[in-house]
Structures are given as structure tokens and as C-alpha cells.
C-alpha positions as CSV (number, residue, x, y, z in Angstrom):
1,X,-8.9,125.4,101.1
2,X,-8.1,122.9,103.8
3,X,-7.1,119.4,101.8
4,X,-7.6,115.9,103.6
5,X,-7.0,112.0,102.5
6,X,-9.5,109.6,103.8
7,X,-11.2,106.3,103.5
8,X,-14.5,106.2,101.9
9,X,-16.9,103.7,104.6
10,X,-19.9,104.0,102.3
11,X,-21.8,106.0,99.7
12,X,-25.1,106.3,97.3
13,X,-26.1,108.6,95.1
14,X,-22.7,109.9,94.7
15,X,-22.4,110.8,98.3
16,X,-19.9,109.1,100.1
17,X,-18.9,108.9,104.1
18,X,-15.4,109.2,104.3
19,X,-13.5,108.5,107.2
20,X,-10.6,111.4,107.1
21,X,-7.1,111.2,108.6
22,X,-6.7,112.8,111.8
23,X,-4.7,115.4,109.9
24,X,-4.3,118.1,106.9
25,X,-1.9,118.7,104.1
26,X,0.1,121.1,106.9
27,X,-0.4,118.7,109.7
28,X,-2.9,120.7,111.5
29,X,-5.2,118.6,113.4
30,X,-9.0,117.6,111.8
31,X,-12.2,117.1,113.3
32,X,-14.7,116.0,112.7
33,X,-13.0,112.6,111.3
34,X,-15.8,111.3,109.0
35,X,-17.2,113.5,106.9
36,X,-20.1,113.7,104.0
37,X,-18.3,114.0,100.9
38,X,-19.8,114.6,97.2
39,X,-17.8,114.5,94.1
40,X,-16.3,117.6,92.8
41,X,-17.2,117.0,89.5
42,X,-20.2,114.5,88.4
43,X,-18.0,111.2,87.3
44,X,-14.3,110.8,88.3
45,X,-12.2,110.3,85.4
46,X,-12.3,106.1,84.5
47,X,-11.7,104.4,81.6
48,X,-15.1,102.8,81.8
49,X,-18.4,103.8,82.3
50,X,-19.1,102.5,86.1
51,X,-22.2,101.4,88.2
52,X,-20.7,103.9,90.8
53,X,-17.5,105.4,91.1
54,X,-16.4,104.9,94.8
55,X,-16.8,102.2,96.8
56,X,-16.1,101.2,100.6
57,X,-11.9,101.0,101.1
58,X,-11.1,103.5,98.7
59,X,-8.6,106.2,99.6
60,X,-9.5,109.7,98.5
61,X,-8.6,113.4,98.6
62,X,-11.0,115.7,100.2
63,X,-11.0,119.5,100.4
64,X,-13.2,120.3,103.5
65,X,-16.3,122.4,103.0
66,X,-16.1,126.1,104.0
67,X,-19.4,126.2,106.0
68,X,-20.0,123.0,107.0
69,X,-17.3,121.7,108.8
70,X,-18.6,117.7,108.6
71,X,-19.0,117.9,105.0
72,X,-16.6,117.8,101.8
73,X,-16.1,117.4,98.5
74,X,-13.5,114.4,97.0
75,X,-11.3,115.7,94.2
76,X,-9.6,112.9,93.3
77,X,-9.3,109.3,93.5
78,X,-5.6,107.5,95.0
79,X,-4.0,104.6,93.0
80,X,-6.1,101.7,94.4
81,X,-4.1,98.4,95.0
82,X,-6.6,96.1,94.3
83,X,-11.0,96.3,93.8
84,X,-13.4,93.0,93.6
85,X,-16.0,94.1,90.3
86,X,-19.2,92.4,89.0
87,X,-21.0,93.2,85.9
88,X,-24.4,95.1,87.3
89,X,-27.3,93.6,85.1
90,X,-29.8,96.0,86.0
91,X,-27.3,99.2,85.5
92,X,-25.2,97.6,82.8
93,X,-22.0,98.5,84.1
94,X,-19.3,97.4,85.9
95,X,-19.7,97.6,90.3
96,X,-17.3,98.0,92.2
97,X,-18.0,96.1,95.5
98,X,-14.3,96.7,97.8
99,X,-11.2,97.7,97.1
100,X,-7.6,98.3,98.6
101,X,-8.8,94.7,100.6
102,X,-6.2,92.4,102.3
103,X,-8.9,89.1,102.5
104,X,-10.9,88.5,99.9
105,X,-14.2,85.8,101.8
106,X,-16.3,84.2,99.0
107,X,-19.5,83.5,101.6
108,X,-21.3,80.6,101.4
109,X,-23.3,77.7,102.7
110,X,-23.9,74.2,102.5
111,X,-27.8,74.9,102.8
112,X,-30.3,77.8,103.6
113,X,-30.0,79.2,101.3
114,X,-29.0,76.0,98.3
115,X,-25.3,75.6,97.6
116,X,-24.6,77.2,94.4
117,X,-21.0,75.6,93.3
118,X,-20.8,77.8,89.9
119,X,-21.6,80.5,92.2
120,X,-18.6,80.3,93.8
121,X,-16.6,79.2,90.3
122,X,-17.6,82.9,88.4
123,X,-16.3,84.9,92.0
124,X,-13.4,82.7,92.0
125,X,-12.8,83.3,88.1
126,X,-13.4,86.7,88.9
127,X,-11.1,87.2,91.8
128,X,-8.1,85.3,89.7
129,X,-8.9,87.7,86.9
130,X,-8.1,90.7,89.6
131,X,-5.5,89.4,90.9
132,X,-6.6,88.8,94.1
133,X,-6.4,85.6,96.4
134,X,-9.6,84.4,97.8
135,X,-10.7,82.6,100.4
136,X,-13.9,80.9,100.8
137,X,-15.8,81.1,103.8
138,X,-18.8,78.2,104.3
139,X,-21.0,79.4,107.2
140,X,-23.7,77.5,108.8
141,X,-21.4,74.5,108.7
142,X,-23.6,72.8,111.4
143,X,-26.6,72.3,108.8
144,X,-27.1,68.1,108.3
145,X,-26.4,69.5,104.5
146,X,-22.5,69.9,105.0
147,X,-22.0,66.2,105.6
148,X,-23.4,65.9,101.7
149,X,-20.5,63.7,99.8
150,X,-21.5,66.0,96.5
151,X,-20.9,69.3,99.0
152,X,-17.6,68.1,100.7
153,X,-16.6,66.9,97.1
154,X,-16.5,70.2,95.9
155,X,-15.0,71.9,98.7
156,X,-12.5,69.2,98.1
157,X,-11.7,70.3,94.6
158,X,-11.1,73.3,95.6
159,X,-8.6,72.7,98.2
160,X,-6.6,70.6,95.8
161,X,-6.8,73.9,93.9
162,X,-5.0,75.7,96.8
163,X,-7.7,78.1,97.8
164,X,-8.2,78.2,100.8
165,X,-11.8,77.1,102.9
166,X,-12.7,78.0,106.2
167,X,-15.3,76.7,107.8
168,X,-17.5,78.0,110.2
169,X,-20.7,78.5,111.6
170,X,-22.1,81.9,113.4
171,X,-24.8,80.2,115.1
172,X,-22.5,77.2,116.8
173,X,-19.4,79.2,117.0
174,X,-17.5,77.0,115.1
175,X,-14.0,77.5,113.1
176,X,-14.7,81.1,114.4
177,X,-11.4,81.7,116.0
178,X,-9.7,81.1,112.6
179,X,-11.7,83.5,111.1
180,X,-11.0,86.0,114.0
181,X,-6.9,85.1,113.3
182,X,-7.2,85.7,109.8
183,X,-9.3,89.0,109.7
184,X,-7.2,90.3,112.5
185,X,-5.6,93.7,111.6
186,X,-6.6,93.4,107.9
187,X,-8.7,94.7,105.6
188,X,-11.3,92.7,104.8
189,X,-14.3,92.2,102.4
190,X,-17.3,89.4,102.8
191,X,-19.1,88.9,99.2
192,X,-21.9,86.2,98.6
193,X,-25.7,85.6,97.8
194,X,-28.1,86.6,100.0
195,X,-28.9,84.6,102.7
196,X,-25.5,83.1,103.8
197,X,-24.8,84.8,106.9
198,X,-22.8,87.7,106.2
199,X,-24.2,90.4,108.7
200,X,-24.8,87.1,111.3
201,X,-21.3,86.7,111.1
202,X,-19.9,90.3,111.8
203,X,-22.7,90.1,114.8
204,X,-20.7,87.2,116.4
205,X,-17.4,88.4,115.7
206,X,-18.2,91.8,117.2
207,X,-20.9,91.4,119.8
208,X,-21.4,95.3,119.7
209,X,-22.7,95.1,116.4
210,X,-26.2,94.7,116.1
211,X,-26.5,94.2,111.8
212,X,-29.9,93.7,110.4
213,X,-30.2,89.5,109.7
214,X,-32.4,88.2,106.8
215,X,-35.0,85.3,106.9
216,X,-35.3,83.0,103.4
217,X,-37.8,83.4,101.2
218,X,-39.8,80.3,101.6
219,X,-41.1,80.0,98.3
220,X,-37.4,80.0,97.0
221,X,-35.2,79.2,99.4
222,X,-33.3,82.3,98.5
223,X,-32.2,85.2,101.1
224,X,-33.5,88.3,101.6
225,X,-31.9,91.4,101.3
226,X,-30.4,93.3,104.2
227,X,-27.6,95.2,103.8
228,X,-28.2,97.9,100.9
229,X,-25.4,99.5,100.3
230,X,-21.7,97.7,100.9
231,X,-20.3,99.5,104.1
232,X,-16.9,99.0,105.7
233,X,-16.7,98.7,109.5
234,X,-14.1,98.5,112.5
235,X,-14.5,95.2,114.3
236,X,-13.3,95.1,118.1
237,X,-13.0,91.3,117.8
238,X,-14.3,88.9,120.5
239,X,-11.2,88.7,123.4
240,X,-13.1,85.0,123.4
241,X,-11.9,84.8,119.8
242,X,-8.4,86.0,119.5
243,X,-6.8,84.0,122.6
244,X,-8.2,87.0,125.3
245,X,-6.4,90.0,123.3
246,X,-7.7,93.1,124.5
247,X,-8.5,95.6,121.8
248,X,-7.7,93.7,118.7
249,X,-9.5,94.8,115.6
250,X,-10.3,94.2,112.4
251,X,-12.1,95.9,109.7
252,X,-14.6,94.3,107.2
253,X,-16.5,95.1,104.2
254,X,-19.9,94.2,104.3
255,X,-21.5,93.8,100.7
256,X,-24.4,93.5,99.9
257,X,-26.1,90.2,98.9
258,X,-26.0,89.3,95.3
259,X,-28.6,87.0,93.5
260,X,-26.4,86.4,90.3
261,X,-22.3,87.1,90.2
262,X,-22.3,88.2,86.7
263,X,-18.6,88.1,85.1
264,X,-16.8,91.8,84.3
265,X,-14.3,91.9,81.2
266,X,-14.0,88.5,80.8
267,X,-14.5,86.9,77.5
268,X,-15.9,83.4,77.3
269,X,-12.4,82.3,75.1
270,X,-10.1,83.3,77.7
271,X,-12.0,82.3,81.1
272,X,-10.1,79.1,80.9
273,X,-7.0,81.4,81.8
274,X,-8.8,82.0,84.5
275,X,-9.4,78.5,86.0
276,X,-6.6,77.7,87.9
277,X,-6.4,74.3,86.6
278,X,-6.2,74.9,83.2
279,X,-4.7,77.9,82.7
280,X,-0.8,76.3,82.7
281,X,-2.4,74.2,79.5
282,X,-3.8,77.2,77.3
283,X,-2.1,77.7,74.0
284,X,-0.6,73.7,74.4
285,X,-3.5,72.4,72.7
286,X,-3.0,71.0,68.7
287,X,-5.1,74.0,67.5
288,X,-3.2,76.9,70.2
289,X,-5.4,79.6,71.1
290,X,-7.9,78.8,68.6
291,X,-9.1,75.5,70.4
292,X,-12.5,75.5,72.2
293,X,-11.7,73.0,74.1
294,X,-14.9,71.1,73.9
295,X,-14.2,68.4,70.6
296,X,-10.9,68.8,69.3
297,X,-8.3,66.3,69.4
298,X,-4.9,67.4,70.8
299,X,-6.7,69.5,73.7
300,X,-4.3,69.4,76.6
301,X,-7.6,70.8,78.7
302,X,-9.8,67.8,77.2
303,X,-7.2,65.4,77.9
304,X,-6.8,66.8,81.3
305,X,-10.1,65.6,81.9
306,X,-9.6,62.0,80.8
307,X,-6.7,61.8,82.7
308,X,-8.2,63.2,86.1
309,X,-6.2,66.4,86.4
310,X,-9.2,68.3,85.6
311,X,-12.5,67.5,87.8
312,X,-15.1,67.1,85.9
313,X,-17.5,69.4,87.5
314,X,-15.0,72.1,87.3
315,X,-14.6,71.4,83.6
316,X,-18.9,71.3,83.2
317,X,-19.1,74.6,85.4
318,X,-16.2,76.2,82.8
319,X,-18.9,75.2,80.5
320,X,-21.5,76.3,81.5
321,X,-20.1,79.7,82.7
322,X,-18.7,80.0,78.9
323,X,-22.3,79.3,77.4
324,X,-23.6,82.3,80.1
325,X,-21.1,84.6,78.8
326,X,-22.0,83.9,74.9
327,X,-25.1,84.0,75.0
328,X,-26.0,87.1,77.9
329,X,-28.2,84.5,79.9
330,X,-26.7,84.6,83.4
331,X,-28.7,81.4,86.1
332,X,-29.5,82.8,89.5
């Protein structure tokens, strides 16, 4: 039995395109080089029960079908270096939206669809909880709406945070180069509601792609969505982009949009471990570990607060994300 690795690009339904090195465990030469693959076995072993089990950027092991030449079956599963998760609502269990990614881009916008600031705060908890460094991306930076003091406040907070913002817009072309620079050769992964531009931005970065685009819902100002299943893709980046470099590339992980970023294995008393800000003052408080940090005197994080070193919008979205994970009730 001839025995591959690969790159799974996409999958549903437990069946996966995978993207197989050009060669086999005895160096032979392999075509085709993406193949259908289905699990050996029904589940791969997890510690968890999981929304699916693969998802675009994993590395697997395929042995290649007998018969069918463009078709396999994945044994097993490689150690993964990283994977961005949300809790699934609707399958209650944990999804697995990218993994083994080099640039994490929390997608969003000023406007069209709304700004969602504790949006961004739950990926952001989220992504420190992985271990992984975001970055967040505001497209359709050109919109009258990004001028708002209340919208460049927050992006604001979050610089003095040290994460990183890029701004851009796919219909104007700005801040596109630095996008271009920083996806260039990497892995990378694009997460965010619906509606904010995603699939408009892979279509400007690589003008051979020709990605679905939503419209907003005009009762609800939300997005629409368009990509169903999260896919990864090789970008041949705009020469126009990347200082007129000829073949330069890039690869991105197009996920689809989400409606609500529902925290994964994150209980409400330790997310403040997970807020940048206050995790150095966790445990300093009079009352330690045991402190809510919402009453007590001798809270470092309440303090914090008074003092300025903690925003206060960060602090009230801590809050509020804290009350969504008590209580199961998760706003849009």
C-alpha cells in the first residue's frame, strides 16, 4: 500500500481534499497531487468530541486507493503546531477553523456590516488562549464610519495592547501592499463575521480568483453567507502588490463567516488570563484567585481601571463576555 503525507485544502462530511507531496514513503514520484481522501476509521482519535476532525492546513498520512488512483484514505493525523477553535452552537462541539497557520487576520470593518468590538475581544481571548499571535485586519477602511472617534478609539486600545492592525480596503486598494508583505510566503488564515470582505479581499490580492462576494442583509445589516466550507488556497500575489515580484505567493485560509464567535475551553474565572492587560495582575488581588474582580477591595484588576491602565471598555467587554460564558447566552 502506497503511503503519502499531504495537506488537507478542504473537507465535509468526513471527506477531505488533500493536497499530497509530490512523493511516497520510497521517493517514487505521485500523481495525481490532490486527492479525495476519507478517514480510515469513522473519528480520529481526540481527546474531545469535535465538530469535525480535519480542517484546511492540517498535515496528514494518506495510503492511496488501489483502484482509484485520485482517491485515499487518511490514517492518521501529524502533530499540528497550532489550530484557531470556536465552540459550534448548533453541533455543540468544538470547530476547528485552521491550523498549522503562520498569520492569524481577525477580519473586520468599521461598517457594512456594524462594528462589533466584543467580537473581536472573544477571537482575541481565543487566539491568546491558543497561543497564537493575531493580527487584526479592518477592511473597507474607506467607509465615512472609520473616521468614528468611538471606532478609532478602540483600534487604539488595541494597539497599546501590542496587536497588531492593518488597515485596508479591497475596494480602494488601500494598506493592500502591507497585507501582500505580510501574507507573502506564509500560511495564512482570514476569520470574521459575515460580511466583512473576506473573499473580496483574496479577489484583489489574486486577480485570478474569482470567490463568490456577499451582499448585506438589509433588514439586519448583517452579511450573507458565501463561503461554506473553510478552504485553503495558493495566492500568486499582485506583482502590483509585492514591489513587481514575479511569482510570489502566498497561501490563505478562507473561513467561513461566523455570526457569533462563541468561546472553546475557557471558563469565565480564568478569561481574565486571557486579556492581555490583566493577565500580569491575576492572583495579586487581596482575595488571589478567588477575586471576581467586579467589588472587592484590593483588586489589582479593579484598581487598574481607576488608574487608567485598564480601558474601560476592555474591562466592560471582559464583563460582558464573562456573563456570556456563565450563563450560555452568547449576543450575535
Amino acid at each position: 500500500m502506497t503511503k503519502l503525507t499531504g495537506t488537507v485544502l478542504n473537507g465535509s462530511n468526513n471527506v477531505f481534499d488533500v493536497e499530497c507531496d509530490s512523493s511516497d514513503d520510497s521517493g517514487e514520484s505521485c500523481e495525481p497531487n490532490i486527492r479525495q481522501c476519507t478517514l480510515k476509521s469513522k473519528r480520529l482519535k481526540t481527546e474531545e468530541k469535535q465538530y469535525n476532525p480535519l480542517a484546511p492546513g492540517d498535515r496528514v498520512e494518506v495510503e492511496i486507493d488501489e483502484i482509484e488512483d485520485d482517491k485515499g484514505q487518511i490514517t492518521a493525523l501529524l502533530p499540528r503546531k497550532n489550530g484557531f477553535v470556536r465552540w459550534n452552537v448548533k453541533g455543540r462541539a468544538p470547530q476547528l477553523l485552521a491550523a498549522n497557520i503562520d498569520n492569524l487576520f481577525l477580519v473586520t470593518t468599521p461598517d457594512e456590516p456594524p462594528f462589533r468590538a466584543r467580537f473581536i475581544d472573544r477571537e482575541l481571548a481565543q487566539a491568546e488562549y491558543q497561543g497564537i499571535e493575531p493580527i487584526i485586519l479592518v477592511n473597507k477602511y474607506d467607509l465615512p464610519a472609520a473616521q468614528d472617534d468611538d471606532f478609532q478609539n478602540r483600534l487604539s486600545i488595541w494597539e497599546e495592547l501590542n496587536y497588531k492592525i492593518v488597515r485596508v480596503s479591497a475596494h480602494t486598494g488601500e494598506g493592500l501592499t502591507e497585507l501582500a508583505e505580510l501574507m507573502l510566503g506564509k500560511l495564512n488564515a482570514f476569520v470574521g463575521q459575515s460580511g466583512v470582505g473576506k473573499s473580496s479581499l483574496i479577489n484583489v490580492l489574486d486577480s485570478s480568483c474569482v470567490l463568490k462576494t456577499g451582499s448585506l442583509s438589509l433588514k439586519y445589516g448583517r452579511g450573507t453567507h458565501t463561503t461554506t466550507k473553510g478552504e485553503l488556497m495558493h495566492l500568486h500575489l499582485n506583482e502590483s502588490l509585492v514591489g513587481g515580484m514575479l511569482n510570489a505567493t502566498a497561501d490563505i485560509i478562507d473561513t467561513p463567516g461566523v455570526r457569533r464567535f462563541v468561546l472553546h475551553n475557557i471558563p469565565s474565572n480564568d478569561l481574565a488570563m486571557y486579556f492581555r492587560e490583566m493577565r500580569p495582575l491575576v492572583g495579586k488581588c487581596t482575595y488571589g484567585m478567588k477575586c471576581t474582580h467586579t467589588s472587592e477591595n484590593g483588586c489589582k484588576i479593579l484598581e487598574g481601571v481607576y488608574a487608567g491602565v485598564i480601558s474601560e471598555e476592555r474591562y466592560d467587554s471582559w464583563k460582558r463576555i464573562c456573563e456570556e460564558i456563565r450563563t450560555g447566552s452568547w449576543s450575535d
